[in-house]
C-alpha positions in Angstrom: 0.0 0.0 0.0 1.0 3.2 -0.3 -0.1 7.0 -1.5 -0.4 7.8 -4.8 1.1 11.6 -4.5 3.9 12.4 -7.0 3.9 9.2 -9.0 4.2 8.4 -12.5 0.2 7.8 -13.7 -0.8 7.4 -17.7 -4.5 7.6 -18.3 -6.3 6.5 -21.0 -10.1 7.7 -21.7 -8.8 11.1 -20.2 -10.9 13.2 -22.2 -14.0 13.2 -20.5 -15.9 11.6 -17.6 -13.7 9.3 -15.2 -10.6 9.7 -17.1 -11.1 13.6 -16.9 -11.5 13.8 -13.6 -9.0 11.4 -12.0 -6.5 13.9 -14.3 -7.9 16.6 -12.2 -7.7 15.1 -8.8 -3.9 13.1 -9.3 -2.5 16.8 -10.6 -4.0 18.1 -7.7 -1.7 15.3 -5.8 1.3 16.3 -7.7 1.3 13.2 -9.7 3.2 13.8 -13.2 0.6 12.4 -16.0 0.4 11.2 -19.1 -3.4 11.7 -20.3 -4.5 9.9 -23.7 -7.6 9.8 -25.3 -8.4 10.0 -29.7 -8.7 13.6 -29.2 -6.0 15.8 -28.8 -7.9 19.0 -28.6 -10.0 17.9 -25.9 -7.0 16.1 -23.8 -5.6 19.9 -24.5 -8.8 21.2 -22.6 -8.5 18.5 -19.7 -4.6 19.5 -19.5 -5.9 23.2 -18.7 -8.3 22.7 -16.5 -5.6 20.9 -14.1 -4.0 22.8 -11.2 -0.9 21.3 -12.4 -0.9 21.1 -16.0 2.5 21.7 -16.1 3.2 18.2 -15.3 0.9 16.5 -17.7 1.8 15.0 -21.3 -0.5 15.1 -23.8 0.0 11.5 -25.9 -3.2 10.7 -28.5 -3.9 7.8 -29.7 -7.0 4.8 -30.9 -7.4 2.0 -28.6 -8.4 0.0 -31.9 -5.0 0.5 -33.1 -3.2 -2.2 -31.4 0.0 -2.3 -33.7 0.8 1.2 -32.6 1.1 0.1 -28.9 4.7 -0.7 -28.4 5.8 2.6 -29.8 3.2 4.8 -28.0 4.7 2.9 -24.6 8.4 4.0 -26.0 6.8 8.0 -26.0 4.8 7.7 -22.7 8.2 6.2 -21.2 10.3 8.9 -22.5 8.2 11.7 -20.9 9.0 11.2 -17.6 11.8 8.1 -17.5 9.2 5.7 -16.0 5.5 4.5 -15.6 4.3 3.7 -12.5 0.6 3.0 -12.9 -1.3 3.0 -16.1 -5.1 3.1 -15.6 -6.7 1.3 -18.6 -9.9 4.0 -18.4 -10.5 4.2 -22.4 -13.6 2.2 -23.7 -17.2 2.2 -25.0 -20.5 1.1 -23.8 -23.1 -0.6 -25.4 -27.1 -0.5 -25.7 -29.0 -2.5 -27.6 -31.1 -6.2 -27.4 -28.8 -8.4 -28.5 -31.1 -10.3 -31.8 -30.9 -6.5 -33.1 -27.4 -6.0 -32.7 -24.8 -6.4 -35.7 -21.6 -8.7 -35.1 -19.5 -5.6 -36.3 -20.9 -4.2 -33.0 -20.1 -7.0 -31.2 -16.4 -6.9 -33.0 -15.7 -3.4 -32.1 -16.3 -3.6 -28.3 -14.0 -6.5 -28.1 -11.2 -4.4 -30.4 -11.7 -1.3 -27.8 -12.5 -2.5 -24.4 -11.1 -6.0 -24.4 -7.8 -6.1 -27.4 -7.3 -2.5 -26.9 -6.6 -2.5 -23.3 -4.9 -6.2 -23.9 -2.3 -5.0 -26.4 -1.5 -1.5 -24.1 -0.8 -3.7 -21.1 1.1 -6.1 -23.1 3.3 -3.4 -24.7 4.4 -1.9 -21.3 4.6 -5.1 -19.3 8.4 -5.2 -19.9 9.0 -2.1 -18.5 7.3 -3.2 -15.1 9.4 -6.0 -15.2 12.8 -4.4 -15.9 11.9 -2.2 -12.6 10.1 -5.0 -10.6 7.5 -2.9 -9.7 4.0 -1.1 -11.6 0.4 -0.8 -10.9 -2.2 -1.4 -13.7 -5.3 -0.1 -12.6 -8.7 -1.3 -15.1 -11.8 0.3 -15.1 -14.2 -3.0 -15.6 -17.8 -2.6 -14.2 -20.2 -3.9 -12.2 -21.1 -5.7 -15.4 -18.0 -7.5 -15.4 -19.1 -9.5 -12.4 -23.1 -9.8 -13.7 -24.7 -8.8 -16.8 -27.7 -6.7 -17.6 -30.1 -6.7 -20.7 -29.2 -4.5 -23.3 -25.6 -4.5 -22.8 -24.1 -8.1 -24.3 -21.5 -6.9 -26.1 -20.8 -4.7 -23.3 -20.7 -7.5 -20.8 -18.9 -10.0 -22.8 -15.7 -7.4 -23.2 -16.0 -6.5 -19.4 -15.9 -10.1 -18.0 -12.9 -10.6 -20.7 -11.1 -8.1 -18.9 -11.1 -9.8 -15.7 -10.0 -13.1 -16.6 -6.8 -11.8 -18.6 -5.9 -10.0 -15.6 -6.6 -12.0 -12.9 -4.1 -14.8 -14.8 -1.7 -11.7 -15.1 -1.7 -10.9 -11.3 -1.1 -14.6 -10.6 2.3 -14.5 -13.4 3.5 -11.3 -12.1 3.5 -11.3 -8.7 6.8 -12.4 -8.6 8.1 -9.0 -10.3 5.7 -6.5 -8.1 3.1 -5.9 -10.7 0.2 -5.1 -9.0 -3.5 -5.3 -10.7 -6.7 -3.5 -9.1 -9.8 -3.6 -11.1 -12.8 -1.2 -10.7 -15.7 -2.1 -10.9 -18.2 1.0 -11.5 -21.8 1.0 -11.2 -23.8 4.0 -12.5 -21.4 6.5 -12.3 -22.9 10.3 -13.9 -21.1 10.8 -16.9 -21.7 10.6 -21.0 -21.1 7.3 -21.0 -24.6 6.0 -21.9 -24.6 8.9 -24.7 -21.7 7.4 -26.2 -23.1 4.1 -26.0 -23.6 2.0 -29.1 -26.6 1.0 -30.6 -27.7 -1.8 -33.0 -26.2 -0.6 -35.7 -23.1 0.9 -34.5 -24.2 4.2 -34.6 -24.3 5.9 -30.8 -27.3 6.5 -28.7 -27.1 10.0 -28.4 -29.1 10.7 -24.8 -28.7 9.8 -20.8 -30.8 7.0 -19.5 -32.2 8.0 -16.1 -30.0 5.3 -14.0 -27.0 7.0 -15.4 -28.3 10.5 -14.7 -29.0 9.5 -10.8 -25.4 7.8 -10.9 -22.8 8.6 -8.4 -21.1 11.7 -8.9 -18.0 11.6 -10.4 -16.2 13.8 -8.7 -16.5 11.3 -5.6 -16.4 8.1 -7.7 -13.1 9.1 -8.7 -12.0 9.9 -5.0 -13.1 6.3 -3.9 -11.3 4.7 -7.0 -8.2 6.6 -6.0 -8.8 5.3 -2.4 -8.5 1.4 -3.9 -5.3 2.3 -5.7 -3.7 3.2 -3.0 -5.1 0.3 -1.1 -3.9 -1.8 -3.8 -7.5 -3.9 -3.9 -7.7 -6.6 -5.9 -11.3 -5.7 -7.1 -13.3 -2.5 -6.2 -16.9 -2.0 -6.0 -17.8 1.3 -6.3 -21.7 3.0 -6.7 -24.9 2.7 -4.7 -27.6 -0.1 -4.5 -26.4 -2.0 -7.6 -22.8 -3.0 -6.2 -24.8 -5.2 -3.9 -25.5 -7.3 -7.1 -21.7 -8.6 -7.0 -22.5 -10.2 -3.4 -26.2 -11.3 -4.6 -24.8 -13.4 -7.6 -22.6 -15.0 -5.1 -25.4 -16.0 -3.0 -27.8 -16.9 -5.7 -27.6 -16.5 -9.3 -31.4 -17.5 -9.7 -32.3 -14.3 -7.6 -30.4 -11.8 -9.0 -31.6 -12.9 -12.3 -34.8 -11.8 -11.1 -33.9 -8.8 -9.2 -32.6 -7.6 -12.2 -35.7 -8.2 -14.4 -37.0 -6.8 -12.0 -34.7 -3.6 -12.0 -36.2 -2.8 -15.7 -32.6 -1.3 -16.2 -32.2 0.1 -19.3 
């Protein structure tokens, strides 16, 4: 354990939402960053809005394009000299039944969320190793643990994202490489706006459970809490993080409790 002030932290998904603000509160910490996202001009904005924005790097790049990883860990390396903790933050959401929704669909959320973050935490592995210590930190979600209609494709990446990890915790222990995956529930931010559709094309308005979400401001405060902790797994929303604990009891009832939910 130990507090996250004045380290090395690269953030993907740093243009808006989560990723924004956890650039926010780590400059406030005197952390040095390295924020990426596909658009540079709005990283630019983020970098300006930080009480430190001295200490930030602006790197762009596409989760999609995995063959560019092992050179984009070479320019986040040379910033500062060192990494250490990259939160794996970029990704897209998903909303649509699944008999509606196109393969491509399905395709592109495992590129992004899944082989994305895969080929990004392959590409800077070695460096973790050659210092025998790093942190990743991956922002999964409650539906990584249990799924929800409307969100398959959504689901399927998530739950990917927890197996690969949890074998690369178990590998890496021996060279300090720590793994913390957080696991948010409705968290207020565009996400659901940005959300696919059927046909690939985005949803374009909030859903009411994403609205009433937790704020972001302090779902970024408790995620930086479970960093520093070094946690495994982090739960982190209202009611719906119970569903983890449910599924564990009973899969049959939260099956219901969640048809129940009419989450949409």
């Amino acid at each position: 354990m130990g507090k996250i002030n004045e380290k090395v932290v690269w953030i993907t998904g740093a243009s808006s939402g989560i990723g924004e603000e956890l650039a926010k509160q780590l400059s406030a910490k005197n952390c040095k960053l390295i924020i990426s996202a596909r658009r540079k001009p709005e990283l630019e904005r983020v970098k300006a809005s930080c009480i430190n924005s001295n200490t930030i790097c602006v790197l762009p790049f596409d989760l999609a394009n995995t063959e560019s990883m092992p050179k984009l860990v070479e320019s986040a390396i040379s910033a500062y000299g060192h990494i250490d903790i990259l939160i794996n933050n970029g990704g897209i959401s998903q909303r649509s039944p699944i008999i509606d929704t196109t393969i491509d669909v399905d395709r592109k959320l495992m590129e992004i969320d899944y082989l994305g973050t895969v080929a990004l935490t392959k590409a800077l592995l070695p460096h973790f190793i050659s210092k025998n210590s790093g942190h990743y930190v991956v922002v999964s979600s409650l539906m990584g643990k249990f799924s929800s209609p409307l969100r398959s494709a959504y689901c399927g990446a998530k739950h990917a994202l927890h197996g690969f990890f949890d074998a690369l915790r178990l590998e890496h222990d021996k060279d300090n490489v720590k793994v913390t995956m957080i696991c948010p529930g409705f968290v207020n931010t565009n996400v659901a706006r940005n959300a696919l559709t059927a046909d690939g094309s985005k949803q374009g308005y909030q859903d009411n459970m994403t609205e009433n979400g937790l704020d972001v401001s302090v779902f970024a405060r408790k995620m930086i809490n479970a960093i520093e902790r070094q946690k495994f797994e982090a739960y982190i929303g209202k009611f719906e993080k119970f569903g983890v604990f449910v599924k564990r009891l009973s899969p049959r009832l939260l099956h219901k409790l969640v048809l129940r939910s009419k989450v949409t």
